[in-house]
LUMVO-153622 format. One record per residue (C-alpha): residue in one letter; x, y, z. Coordinates in pm, whole numbers, plus 50000, padded with zeros to 5 digits. Each point is the difference from the previous one (the first is absolute). Layout:
   type       x       y       z
      A       X       Y       Z
...
This chain:
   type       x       y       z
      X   83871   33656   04728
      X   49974   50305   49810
      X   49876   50266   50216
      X   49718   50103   49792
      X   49906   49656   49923
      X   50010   49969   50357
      X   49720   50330   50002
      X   49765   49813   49751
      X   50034   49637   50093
      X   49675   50002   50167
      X   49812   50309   49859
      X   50082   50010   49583
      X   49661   49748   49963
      X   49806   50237   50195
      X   49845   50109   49677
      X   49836   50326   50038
      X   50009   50080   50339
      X   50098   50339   50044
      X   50404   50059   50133
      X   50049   50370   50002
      X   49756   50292   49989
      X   50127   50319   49936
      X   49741   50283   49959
      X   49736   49890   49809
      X   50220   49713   49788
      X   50060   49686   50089
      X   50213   49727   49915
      X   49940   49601   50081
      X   50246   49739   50074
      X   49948   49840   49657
      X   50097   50368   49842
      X   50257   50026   50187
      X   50167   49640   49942
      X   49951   50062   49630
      X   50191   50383   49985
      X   50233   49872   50208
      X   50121   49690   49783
      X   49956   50224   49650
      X   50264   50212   50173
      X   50214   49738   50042
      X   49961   49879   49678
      X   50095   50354   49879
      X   50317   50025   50176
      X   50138   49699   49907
      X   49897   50073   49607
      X   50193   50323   50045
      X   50392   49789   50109
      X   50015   50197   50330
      X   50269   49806   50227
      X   49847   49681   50223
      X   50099   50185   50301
      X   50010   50333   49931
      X   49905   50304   50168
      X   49693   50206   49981
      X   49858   50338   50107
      X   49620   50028   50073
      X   49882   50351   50095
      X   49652   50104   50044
      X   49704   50042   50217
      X   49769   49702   50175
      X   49850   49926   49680
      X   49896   49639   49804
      X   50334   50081   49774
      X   50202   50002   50273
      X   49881   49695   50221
      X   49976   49833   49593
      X   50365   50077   49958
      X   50143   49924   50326
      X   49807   49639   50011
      X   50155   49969   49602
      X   50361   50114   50074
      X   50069   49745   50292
      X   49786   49781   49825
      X   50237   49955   49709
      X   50309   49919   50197
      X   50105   50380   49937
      X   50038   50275   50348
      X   49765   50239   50045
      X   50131   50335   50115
      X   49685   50214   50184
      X   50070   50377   50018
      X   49734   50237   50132
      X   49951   50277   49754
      X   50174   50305   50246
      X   50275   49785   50056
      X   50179   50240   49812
      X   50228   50079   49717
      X   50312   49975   50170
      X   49905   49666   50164
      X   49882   49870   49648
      X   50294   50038   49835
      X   50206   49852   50255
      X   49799   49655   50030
      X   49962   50029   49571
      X   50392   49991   50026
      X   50037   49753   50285
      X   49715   49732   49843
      X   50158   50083   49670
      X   49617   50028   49894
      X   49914   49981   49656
      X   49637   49915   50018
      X   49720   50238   50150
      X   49649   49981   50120
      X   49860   50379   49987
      X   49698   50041   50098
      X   49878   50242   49718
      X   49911   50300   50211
      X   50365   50077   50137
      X   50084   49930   49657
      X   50157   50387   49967
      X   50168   49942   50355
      X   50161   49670   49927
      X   50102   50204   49628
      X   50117   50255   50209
      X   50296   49825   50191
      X   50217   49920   49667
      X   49904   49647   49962
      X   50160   49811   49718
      X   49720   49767   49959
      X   49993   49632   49857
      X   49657   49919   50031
      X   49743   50162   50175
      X   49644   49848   50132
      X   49715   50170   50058
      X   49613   49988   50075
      X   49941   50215   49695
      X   50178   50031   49655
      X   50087   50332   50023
      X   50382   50074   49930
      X   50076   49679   50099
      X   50107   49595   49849
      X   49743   49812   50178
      X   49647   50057   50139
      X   49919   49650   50227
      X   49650   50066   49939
      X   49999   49945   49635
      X   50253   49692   49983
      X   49802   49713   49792
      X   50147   49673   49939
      X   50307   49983   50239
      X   49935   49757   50297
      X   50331   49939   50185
      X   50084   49798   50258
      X   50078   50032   50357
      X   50346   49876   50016
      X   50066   49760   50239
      X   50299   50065   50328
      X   50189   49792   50076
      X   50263   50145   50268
      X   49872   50114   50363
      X   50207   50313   49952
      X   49835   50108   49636
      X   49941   50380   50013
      X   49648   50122   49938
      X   50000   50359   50109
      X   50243   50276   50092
      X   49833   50247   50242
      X   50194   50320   49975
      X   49983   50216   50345
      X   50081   50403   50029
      X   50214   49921   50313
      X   50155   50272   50212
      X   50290   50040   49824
      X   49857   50117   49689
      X   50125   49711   49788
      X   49698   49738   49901
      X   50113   49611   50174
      X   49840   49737   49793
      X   49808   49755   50167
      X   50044   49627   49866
      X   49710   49784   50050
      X   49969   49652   49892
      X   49694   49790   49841
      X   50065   49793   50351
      X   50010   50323   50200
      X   49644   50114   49848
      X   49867   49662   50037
      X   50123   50002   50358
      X   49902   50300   50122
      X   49618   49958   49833
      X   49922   49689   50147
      X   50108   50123   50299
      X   49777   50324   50009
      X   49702   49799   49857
      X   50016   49738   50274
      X   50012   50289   50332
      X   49715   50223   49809
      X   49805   49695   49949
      X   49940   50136   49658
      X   49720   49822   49769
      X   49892   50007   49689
      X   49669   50274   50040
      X   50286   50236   50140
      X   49961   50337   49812
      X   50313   50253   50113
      X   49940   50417   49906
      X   50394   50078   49890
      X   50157   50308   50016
      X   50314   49922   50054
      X   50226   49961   49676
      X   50114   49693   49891
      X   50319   50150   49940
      X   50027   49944   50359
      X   50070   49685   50176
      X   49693   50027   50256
      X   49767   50081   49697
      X   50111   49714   49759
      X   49976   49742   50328
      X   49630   50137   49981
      X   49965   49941   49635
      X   50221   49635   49998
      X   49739   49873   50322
      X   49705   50058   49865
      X   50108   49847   49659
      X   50070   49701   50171
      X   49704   49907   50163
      X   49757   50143   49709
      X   49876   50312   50209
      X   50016   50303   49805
      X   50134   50370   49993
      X   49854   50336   50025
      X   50220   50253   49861
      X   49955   50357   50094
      X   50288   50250   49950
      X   49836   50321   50132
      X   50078   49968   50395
      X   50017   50425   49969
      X   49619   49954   50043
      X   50011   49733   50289
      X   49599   50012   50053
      X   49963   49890   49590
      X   50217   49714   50143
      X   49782   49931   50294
      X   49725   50017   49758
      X   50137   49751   49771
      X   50061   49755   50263
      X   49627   49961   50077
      X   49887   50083   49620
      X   50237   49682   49944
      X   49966   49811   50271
      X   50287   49945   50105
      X   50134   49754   50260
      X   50368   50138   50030
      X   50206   50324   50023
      X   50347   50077   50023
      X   50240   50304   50069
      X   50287   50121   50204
      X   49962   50235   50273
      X   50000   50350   49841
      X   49653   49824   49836
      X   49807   49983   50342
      X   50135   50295   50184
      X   49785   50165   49677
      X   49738   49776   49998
      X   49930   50086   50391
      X   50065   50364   49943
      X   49873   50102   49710
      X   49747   49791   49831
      X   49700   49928   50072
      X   50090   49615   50132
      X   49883   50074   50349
      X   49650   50043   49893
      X   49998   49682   49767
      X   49886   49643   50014
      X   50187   49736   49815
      X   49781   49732   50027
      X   50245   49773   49792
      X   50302   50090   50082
      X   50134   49687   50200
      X   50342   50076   50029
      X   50314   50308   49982
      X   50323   49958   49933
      X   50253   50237   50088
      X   50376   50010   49981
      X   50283   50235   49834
      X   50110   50116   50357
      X   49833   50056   50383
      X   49710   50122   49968
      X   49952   50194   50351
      X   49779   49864   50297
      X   49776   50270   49991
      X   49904   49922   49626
      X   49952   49635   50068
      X   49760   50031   50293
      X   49804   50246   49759
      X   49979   49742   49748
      X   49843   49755   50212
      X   49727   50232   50180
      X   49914   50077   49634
      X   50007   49679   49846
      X   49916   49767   50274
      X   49908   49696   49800
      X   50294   50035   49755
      X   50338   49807   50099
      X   50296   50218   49975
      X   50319   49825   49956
      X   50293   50247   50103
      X   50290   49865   49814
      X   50387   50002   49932
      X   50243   50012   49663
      X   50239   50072   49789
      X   50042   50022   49622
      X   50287   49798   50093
      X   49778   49676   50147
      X   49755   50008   49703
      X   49758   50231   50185
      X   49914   49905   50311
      X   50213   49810   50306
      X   49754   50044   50269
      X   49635   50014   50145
      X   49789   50054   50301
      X   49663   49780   50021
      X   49735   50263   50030
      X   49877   49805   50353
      X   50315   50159   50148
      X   49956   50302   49898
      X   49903   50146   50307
      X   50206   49823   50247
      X   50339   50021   49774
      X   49928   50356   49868
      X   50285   50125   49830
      X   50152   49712   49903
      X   50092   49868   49613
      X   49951   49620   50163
      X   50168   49697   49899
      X   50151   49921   49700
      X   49770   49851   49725
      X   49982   49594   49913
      X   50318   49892   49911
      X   50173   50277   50060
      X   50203   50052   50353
      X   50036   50396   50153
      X   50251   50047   50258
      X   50125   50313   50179
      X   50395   49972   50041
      X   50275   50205   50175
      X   50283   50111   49828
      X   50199   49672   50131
      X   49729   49790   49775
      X   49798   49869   50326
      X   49656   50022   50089
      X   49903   50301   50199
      X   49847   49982   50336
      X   49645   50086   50024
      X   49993   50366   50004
      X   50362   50048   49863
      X   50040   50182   49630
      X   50133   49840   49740
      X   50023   49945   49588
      X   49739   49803   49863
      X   50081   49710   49812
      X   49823   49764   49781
      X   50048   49681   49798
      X   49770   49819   49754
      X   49939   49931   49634
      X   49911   50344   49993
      X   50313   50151   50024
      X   50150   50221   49688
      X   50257   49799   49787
      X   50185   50374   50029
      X   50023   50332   49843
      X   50041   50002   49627
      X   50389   50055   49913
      X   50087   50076   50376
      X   50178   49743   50197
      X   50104   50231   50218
      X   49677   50146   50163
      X   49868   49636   49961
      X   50299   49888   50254
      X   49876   50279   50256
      X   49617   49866   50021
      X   50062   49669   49886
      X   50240   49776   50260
      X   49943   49636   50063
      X   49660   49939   49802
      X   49826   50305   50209
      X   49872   50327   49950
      X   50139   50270   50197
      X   49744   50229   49995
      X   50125   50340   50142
      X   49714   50038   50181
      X   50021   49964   50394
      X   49703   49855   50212
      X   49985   49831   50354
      X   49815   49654   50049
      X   49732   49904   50372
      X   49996   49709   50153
      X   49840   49826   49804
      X   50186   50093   49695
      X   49780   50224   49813
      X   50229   50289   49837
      X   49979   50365   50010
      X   50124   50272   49769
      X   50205   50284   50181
      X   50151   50173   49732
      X   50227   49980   49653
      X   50373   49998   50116
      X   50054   50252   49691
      X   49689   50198   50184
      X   50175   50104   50308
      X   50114   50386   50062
      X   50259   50089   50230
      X   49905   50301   50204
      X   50268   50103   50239
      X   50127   49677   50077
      X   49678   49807   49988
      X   49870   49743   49759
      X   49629   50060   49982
      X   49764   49805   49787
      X   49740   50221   49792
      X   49741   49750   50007
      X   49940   50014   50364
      X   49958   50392   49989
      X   49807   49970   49630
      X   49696   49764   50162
      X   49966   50180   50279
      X   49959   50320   49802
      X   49714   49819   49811
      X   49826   49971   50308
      X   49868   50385   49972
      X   49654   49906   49791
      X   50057   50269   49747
      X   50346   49876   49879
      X   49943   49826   49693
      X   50406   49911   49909
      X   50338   50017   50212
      X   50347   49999   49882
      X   50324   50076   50227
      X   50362   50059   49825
      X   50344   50168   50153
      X   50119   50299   49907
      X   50303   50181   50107
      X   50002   50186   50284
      X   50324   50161   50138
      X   49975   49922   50363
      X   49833   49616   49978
      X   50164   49914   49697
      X   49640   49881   49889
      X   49712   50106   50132
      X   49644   49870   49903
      X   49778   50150   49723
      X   49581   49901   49992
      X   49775   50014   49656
      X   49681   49985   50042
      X   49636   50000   49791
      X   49719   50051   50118
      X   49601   49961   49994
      X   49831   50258   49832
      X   49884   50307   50253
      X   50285   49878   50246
      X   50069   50294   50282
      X   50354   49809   50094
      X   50283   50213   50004
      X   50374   49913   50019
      X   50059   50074   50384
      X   49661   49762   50013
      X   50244   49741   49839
      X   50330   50105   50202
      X   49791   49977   50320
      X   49758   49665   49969
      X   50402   49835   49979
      X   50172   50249   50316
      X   49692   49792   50168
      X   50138   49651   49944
      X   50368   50013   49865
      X   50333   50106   50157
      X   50156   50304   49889
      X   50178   49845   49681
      X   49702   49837   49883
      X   49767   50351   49988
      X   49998   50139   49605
      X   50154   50306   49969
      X   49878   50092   49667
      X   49606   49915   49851
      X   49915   50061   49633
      X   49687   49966   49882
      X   49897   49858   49664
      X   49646   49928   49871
      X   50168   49611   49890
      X   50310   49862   50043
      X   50209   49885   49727
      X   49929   49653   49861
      X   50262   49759   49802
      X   49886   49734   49757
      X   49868   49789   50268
      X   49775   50233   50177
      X   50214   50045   50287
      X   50123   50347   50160
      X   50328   50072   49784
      X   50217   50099   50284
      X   50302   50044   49785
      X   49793   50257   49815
      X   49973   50192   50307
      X   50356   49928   50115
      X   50093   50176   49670
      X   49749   50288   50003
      X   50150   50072   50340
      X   50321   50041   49874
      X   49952   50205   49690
      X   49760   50220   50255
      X   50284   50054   50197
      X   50247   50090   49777
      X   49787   50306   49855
């Protein structure tokens, strides 16, 4: 089945109940089905290829979630890039998709124009300088194609990386399918579900939120202005809403600077958060704050279709700190570099295997073979499992700084840093350092009127750490960098370092 026809197959009758809300617009399920098809309809009238490529740039928006249903919906593969992905980045994936077909959303019209596009066609949610505006197509009801294969591609998910060269993420119609009956099943997610997004959709985490609640005919909030998190706050009780969703850089600035802690949510029945640890500290906050909300800590990778693992909220309190078990029908597993199952306690990679799992990176067989070995996902990320098999994230192997002959973890040092109540954000890189080879460098934000200084930092860690785990540099910024996901772009600061040091 068709992914998208998978979406609709119980909601496109719904008539005019609402789907998305996004300021004071909204959009209903019957809307929606009928855009979507028109597009369709469109594409095919215009000869683009049955399979071909296609870039859709533009903010959480009813063009883009119109367009992204439409483009997988006619058989063709949607390419979602975040608008400050960058021009450098564009053109590379243009040239490696061999794209000849754009979706613009029209206000980064001038920045798309900018990059040196030779364009074919070009869609857009107004008619301004453009082929096609989707919301005045009349006439042109396509058809979602029908797939046939288990390894049809729907979806390329294109990821910075740390290398500086964009990996394409292939995902399947079957790994979508997969992965969202999977998430709906563990959330328990229904049909009156209403989720407040922020996250993009050009982002694996956010489109699982947008591909869920499609499925079971809840419906979306869209709000793209988390710079003001108490408007957000607001929204979620103006709207109602039952859901909410972010990764942890989100609720370290919800709890520090917003206004969450004097808030009721009376509707808010669940939280979802994933897109790395999110630190103990920040998790026992959450639940003194929200104490009828469940909070599902979870685990993934763009790489396993968004999300590999969860931990029942129940648990949360006696399995603290842990990602949990991997979700139905998919198996986690924490292995040592001889492929065997760790001993409780013991670090190792973790691994996972399910219908999930990436077909592979786009034109790249050989950073597929390093991830990709027997049907499993080698994650890169290293974890430990109890006794009873519930697994914990230590650290990303990649992570790890060598300071004078130790390997230390960041992580470790980063949540206990975020145990001082006025730190808001943590990040720990390497930088060079003569004698060590490495030594350990803190940035840090803070809550507004904070009195902590950097030997506050330097000596709340001489307290608790060995000698090469204590910082011996702090900066402080008022917020840490941010990549298209919303998480702390430690290759940003990695790089900032190093120009900083060469002046």
């Amino acid at each position: 089945m068709n992914f998208t026809q998978y979406l609709f197959e119980k909601s496109r009758d719904l008539n005019d109940k609402i789907a998305i809300f996004h300021k004071d617009k909204v959009l209903s399920y019957s809307e929606l089905y009928s855009l979507v098809v028109k597009i369709i309809g469109k594409l095919d009238s215009l000869k683009t290829k049955a399979d071909e490529n296609i870039i859709l740039m533009g903010d959480n928006s009813f063009f883009f979630i119109a367009s992204y249903l439409a483009i997988i919906g006619s058989g063709r593969v949607v390419v979602p890039i975040h608008p400050d992905f960058g021009r450098e980045n564009f053109r590379f994936v243009c040239q490696s998709c061999d794209i000849n077909t754009f979706f613009i959303q029209t206000k980064y019209w001038k920045r798309f124009t900018s990059y040196g596009i030779h364009t074919k066609v070009v869609f857009s949610d107004t008619d301004k300088n453009t082929n096609v505006n989707i919301f005045t197509l009349e006439n042109n009801e396509g058809f979602i194609k029908e797939i046939g294969e288990k390894n049809d591609l729907a979806i390329i998910f294109f990821t910075s990386g740390s290398t500086g060269t964009p990996k394409g993420v292939m995902l399947s119609h079957y790994n979508l399918r997969y992965n969202t009956n999977s998430i709906i099943e563990y959330l328990q997610l229904q049909d009156f579900d209403r989720i407040m997004v922020i996250l993009p959709f050009s982002y694996c985490f956010g489109a699982s939120l947008l591909h869920t609640h499609l499925r079971v005919g809840g419906q979306i909030v869209l709000n793209n202005m988390f710079m003001f998190p108490g408007k957000v706050l607001n929204e979620i009780n103006e709207k109602e809403c039952t859901n909410f969703a972010g990764v942890p850089s989100v609720f370290s600035i919800l709890l520090r600077r917003s206004p969450l802690k004097k808030m009721e949510f009376p509707t808010l029945r669940l939280i979802q958060q994933a897109g790395g640890k999110l630190t103990n500290t920040y998790i026992e906050e959450l639940k003194n704050y929200l104490p009828t909300t469940k909070i599902f800590v979870m685990y993934g990778q763009t790489e396993a279709t968004a999300r590999l693992s969860y931990l029942p909220p129940e648990l949360l309190d006696s399995k603290l700190g842990s990602i949990g078990k991997g979700i139905p029908g998919t198996n986690i597993e924490v292995l040592n570099k001889q492929g065997l199952p760790v001993k409780p306690g013991e670090v190792g990679e973790i691994v996972a295997s399910g219908g999930n799992i990436m077909m592979g990176y786009w034109k790249d067989p050989e950073e597929t073979k390093k991830i990709l070995k027997g049907g499993k996902l080698y994650t890169g990320d290293l974890g430990i499992v109890d006794d009873e098999g519930y697994v914990y994230l230590t650290d990303r192997a990649s992570d790890f700084i060598k300071v004078g002959g130790h390997r230390v973890g960041p992580k470790e040092i980063e949540n206990h840093i975020s145990k001082l109540k006025d730190v808001v954000e943590v990040a720990i890189i390497g930088i060079k350092d003569d004698l060590l080879g490495e030594a350990l460098k803190v940035f840090v934000s803070l809550s507004d009127n904070s009195k902590i200084i950097e030997k506050d930092i330097i000596s709340h860690c001489q307290q608790y750490f060995p000698i090469h785990k204590v910082p011996k540099q702090v900066e402080f910024m008022k917020s840490l960098p941010k990549n298209i996901s919303r998480k702390i772009d430690k290759v940003f600061l990695k790089k900032m370092e190093q120009k900083n040091s060469k002046i």
